[in-house]
C-alpha positions as CSV (number, residue, x, y, z in Angstrom):
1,X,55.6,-115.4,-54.4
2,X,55.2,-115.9,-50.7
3,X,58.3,-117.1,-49.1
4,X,58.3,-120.2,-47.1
5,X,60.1,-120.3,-43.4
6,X,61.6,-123.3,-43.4
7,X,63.8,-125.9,-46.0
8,X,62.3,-129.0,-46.4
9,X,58.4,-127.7,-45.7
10,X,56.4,-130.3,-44.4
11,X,53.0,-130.6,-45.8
12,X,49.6,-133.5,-46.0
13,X,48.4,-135.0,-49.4
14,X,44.8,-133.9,-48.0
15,X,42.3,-135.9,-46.6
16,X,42.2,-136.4,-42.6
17,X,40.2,-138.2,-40.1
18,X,36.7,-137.1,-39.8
19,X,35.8,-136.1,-36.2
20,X,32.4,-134.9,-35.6
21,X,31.7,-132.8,-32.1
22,X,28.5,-131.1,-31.1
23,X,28.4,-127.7,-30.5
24,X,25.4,-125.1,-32.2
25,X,27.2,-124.6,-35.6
26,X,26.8,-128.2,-36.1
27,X,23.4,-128.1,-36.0
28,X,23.7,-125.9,-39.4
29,X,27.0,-127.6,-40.6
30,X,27.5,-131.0,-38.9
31,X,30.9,-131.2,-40.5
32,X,32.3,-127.9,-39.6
33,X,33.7,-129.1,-35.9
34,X,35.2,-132.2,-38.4
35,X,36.7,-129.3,-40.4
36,X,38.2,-127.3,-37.0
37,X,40.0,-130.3,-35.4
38,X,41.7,-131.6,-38.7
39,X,43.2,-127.7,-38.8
40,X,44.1,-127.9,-35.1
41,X,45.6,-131.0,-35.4
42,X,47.9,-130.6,-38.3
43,X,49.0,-127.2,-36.5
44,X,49.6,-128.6,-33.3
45,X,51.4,-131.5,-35.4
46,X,53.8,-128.4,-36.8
47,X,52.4,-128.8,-39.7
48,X,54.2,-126.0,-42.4
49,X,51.4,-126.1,-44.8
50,X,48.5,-127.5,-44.0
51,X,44.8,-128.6,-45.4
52,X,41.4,-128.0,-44.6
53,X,41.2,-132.2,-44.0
54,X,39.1,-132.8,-46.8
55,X,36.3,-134.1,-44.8
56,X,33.1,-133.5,-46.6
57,X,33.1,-136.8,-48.8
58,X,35.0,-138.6,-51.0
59,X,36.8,-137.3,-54.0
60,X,34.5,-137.9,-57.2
61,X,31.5,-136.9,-54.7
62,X,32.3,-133.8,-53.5
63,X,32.7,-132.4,-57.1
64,X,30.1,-134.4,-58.6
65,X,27.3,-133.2,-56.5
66,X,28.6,-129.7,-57.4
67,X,28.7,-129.4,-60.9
68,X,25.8,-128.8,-63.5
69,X,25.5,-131.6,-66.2
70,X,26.5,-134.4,-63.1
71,X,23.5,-136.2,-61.3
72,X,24.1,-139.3,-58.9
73,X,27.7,-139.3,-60.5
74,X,26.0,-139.7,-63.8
75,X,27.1,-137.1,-66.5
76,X,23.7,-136.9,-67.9
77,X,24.5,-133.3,-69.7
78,X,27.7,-131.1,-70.5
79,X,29.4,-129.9,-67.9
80,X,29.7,-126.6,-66.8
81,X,31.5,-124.6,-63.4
82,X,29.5,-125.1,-60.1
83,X,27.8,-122.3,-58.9
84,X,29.4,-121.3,-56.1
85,X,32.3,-122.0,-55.0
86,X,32.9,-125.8,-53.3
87,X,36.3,-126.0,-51.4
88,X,36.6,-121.9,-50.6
89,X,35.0,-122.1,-47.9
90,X,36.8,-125.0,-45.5
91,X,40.1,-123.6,-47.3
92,X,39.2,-120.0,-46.2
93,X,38.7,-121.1,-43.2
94,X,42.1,-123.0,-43.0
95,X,43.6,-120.3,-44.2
96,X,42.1,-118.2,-40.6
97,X,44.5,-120.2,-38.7
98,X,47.9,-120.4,-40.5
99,X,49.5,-118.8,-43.1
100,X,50.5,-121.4,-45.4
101,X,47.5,-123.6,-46.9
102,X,47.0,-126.1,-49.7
103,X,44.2,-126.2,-51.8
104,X,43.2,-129.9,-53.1
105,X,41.4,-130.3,-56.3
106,X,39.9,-134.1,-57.6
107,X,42.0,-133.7,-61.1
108,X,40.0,-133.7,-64.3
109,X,40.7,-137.2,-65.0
110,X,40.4,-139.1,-62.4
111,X,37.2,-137.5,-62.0
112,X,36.2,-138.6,-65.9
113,X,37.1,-141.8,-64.8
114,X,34.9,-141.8,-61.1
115,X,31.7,-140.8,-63.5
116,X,29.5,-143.0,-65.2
117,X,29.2,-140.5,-69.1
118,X,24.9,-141.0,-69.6
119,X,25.4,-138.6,-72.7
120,X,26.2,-138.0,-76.2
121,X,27.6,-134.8,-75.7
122,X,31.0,-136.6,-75.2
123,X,32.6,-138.5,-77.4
124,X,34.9,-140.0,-74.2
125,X,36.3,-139.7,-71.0
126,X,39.3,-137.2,-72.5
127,X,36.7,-135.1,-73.9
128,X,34.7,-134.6,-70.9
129,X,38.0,-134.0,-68.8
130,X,38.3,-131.2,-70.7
131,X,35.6,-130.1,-69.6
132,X,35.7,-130.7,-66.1
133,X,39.1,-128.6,-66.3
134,X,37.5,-125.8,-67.1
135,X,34.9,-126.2,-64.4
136,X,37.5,-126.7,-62.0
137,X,39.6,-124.1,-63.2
138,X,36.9,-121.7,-62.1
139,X,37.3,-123.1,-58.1
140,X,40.9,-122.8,-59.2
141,X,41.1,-119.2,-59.5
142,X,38.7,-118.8,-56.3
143,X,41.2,-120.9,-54.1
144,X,44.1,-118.5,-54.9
145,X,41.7,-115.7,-54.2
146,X,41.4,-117.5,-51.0
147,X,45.2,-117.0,-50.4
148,X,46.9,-120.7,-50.6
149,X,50.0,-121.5,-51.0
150,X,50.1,-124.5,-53.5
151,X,47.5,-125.7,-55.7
152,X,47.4,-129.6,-55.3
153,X,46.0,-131.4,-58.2
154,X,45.2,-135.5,-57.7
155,X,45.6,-138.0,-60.2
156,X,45.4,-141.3,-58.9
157,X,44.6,-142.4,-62.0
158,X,47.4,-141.4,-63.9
159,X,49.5,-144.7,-62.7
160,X,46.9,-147.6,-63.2
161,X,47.3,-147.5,-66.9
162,X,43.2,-146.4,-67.5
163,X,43.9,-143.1,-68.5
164,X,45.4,-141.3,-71.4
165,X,48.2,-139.4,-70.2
166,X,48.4,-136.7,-73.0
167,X,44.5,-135.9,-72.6
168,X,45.5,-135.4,-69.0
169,X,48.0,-133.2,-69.5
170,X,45.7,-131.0,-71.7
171,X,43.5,-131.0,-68.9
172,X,45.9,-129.8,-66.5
173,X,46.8,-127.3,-68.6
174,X,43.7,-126.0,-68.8
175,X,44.1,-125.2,-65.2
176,X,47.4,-124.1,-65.0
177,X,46.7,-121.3,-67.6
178,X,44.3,-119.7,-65.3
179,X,46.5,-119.7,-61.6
180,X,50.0,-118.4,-61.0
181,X,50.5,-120.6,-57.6
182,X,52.7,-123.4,-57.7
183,X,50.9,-126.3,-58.9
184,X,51.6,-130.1,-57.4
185,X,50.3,-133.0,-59.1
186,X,49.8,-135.8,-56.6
187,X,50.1,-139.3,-57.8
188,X,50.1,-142.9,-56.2
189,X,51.2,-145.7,-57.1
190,X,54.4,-146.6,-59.0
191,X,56.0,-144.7,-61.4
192,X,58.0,-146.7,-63.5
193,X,56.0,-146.6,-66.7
194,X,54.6,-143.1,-66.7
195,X,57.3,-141.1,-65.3
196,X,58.7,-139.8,-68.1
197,X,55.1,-138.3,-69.0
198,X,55.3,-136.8,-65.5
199,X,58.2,-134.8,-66.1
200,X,56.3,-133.0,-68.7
201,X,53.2,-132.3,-67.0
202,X,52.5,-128.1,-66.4
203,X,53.3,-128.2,-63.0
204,X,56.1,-127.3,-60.1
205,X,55.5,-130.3,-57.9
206,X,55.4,-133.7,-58.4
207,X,53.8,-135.2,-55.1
208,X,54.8,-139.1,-54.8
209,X,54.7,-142.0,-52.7
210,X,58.1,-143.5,-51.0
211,X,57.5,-145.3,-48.0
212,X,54.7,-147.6,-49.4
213,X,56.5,-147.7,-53.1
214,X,60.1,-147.6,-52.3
215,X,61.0,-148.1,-55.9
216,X,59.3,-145.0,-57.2
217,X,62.6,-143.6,-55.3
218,X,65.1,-145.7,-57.8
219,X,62.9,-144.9,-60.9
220,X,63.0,-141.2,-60.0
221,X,67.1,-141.7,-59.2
222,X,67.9,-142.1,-63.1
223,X,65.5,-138.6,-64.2
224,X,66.5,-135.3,-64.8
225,X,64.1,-133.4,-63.1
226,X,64.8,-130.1,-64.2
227,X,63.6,-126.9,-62.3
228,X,60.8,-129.3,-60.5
229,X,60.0,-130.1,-56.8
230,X,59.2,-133.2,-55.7
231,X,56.9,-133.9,-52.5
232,X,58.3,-136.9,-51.2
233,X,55.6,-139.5,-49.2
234,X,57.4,-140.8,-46.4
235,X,54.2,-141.9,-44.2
236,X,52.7,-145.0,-45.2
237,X,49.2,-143.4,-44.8
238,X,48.0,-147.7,-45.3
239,X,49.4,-148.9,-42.3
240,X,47.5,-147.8,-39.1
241,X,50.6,-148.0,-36.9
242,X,52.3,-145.2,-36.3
243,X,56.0,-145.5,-37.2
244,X,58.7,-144.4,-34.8
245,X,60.6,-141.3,-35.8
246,X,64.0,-142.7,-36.6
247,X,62.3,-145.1,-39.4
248,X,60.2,-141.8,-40.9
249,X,64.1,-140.2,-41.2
250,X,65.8,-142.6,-42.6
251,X,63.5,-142.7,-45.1
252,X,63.9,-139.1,-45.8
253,X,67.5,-139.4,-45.3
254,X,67.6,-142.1,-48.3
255,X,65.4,-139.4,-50.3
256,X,68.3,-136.8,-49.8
257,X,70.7,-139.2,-51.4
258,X,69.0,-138.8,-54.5
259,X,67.3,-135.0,-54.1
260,X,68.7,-131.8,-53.3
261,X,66.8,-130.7,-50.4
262,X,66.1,-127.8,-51.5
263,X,64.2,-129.6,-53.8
264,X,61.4,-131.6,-51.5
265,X,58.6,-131.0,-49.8
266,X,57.5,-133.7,-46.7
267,X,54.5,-135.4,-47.0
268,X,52.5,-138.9,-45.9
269,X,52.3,-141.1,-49.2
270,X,48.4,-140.0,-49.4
271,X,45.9,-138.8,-47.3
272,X,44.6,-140.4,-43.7
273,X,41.3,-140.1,-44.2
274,X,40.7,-144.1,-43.6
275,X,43.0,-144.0,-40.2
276,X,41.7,-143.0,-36.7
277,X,42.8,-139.6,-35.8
278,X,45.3,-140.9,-33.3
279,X,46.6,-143.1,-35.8
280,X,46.9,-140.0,-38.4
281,X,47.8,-137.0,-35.8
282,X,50.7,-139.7,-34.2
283,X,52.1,-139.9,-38.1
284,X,52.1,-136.2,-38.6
285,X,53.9,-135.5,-35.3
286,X,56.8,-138.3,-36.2
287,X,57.1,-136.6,-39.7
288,X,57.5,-133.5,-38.4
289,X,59.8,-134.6,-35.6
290,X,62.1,-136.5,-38.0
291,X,62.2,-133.6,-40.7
292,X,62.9,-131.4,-37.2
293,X,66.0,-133.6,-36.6
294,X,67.0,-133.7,-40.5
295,X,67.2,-130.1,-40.3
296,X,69.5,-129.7,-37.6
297,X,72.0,-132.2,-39.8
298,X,72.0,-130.4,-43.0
299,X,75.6,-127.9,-42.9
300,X,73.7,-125.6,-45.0
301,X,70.1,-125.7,-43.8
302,X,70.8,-122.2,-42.3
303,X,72.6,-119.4,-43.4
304,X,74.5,-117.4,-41.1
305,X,72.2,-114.8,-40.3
306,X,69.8,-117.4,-39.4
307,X,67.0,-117.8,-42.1
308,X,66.5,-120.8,-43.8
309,X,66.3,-121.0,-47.5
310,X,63.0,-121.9,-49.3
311,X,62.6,-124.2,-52.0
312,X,62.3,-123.5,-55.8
313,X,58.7,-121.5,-56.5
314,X,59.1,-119.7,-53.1
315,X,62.3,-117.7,-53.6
């Protein structure tokens, strides 16, 4: 697997500020230029493994609008892969301008969950997540095609208590049997009552909040996480102002009381979408700067020769 530079990578949950400029590809994609300056930002934030931004709608949308069997977010017939592929594209074209890139995919059931089901052909939101795996699995296997890094998977709806846990986990599996990237699963919120069904989800990264949910780091203090990574949100990506660098590090600092660091990956809680892009590029710099700094202060950051050592999947 590709080898990443650095210990403690930093890396985005997704979504980014849309910024629209004129120019004559806009007048055949108006939200390329979006596309272009959430890449250059994240890279000239020092980004370590970036996004595309995630700019071309919300979550449910952009795969809803996609798929056969969805209409106006109403499953009206089964479900079946899209016909071309929906992220490659924007990810490809992240993938141009730095060597490590995440590809984002809505997971199966928070995207039952987004629909309104206008069918018979499924008995219930776990069945048609099934479903919707194996659609996604399809952009799954394009997206490593493409070249990324890590596969991100979101599940926000894993921690408000709507969703059945083990049918998700089938559904992630049914992705996870087709890729051989590292798969994160990103989910908000607190953890307390579903973490010990997180441990045993099919996948190499668990991607979590911190800095808004400081709790999830205590809950996640008494677990045995075994051979898993853990992306650890230290961004409150809620809060438009932009925090200064030596609160962004202590928070980090109190994750590495609990984690190895060769265990963590650096992230904002979720993505930034709904903050200006000052707001969202200022947060990204401090992030990196802090992790910069954290660096520096770990004995055994750098070996001898000079070369850092990269986390778990990467070896």
């Amino acid at each position: 697997m590709t080898i990443l530079p650095k210990l403690l990578p930093t890396t985005v949950v997704g979504s980014y500020p849309v910024v629209r400029s004129p120019s004559l590809r806009s007048l055949l994609d108006p939200l390329h230029s979006a596309v272009e300056t959430a890449v250059s930002d994240q890279l000239a934030a020092g980004i370590d493994i970036i996004s595309d931004g995630q700019v071309r709608g919300d979550m449910i949308e952009v795969f809803a609008r996609a798929l056969p069997g969805i209409r106006d977010r109403r499953v009206v017939s089964k479900v079946m892969p899209a016909a071309k592929p929906i992220t490659v594209p924007d990810t490809a074209y992240a993938r141009s301008r730095h060597r490590f890139v995440k590809g984002i995919l809505t997971g199966p059931t928070t995207l039952a969950h987004g629909l309104q089901v206008a069918t018979p052909t499924y008995r219930d939101r776990a069945d048609l997540a099934l479903d919707l795996a194996h659609a996604l699995a399809v952009e799954a296997k394009a997206l490593q095609e493409a070249g990324i890094t890590l596969l991100q998977i979101d599940e926000p709806i894993f921690s408000t208590g709507a969703a059945d846990l083990e049918a998700g986990k089938r559904a992630i599996e049914v992705m996870t049997s087709v890729v051989q990237v590292p798969l994160c699963l990103h989910v908000c919120g607190t953890l307390a009552d579903i973490i010990d069904d997180l441990l045993h989800m099919p996948v190499a990264v668990l991607d979590f909040e911190f800095s808004g949910t400081s709790y999830n780091l205590e809950v996640l203090s008494r677990k045995d996480l075994g051979e898993k990574l853990i992306g650890f949100g230290c961004i409150d990506s809620s809060d438009p102002a932009v925090e200064k660098v030596s609160v962004v590090k202590k928070r980090i600092q109190a994750g590495l009381e609990v984690f190895d660091p060769e265990q963590i990956l650096i992230d904002p809680d979720c993505g930034l979408r709904m903050l200006s892009r000052e707001a969202a590029f200022g947060k990204l710099k401090a992030m990196v700067e802090a992790t910069r700094e954290i660096r520096v202060e770990i004995p055994s950051a750098t070996s001898p020769a000079g070369s850092s050592r990269a986390p778990g999947p990467w070896r």
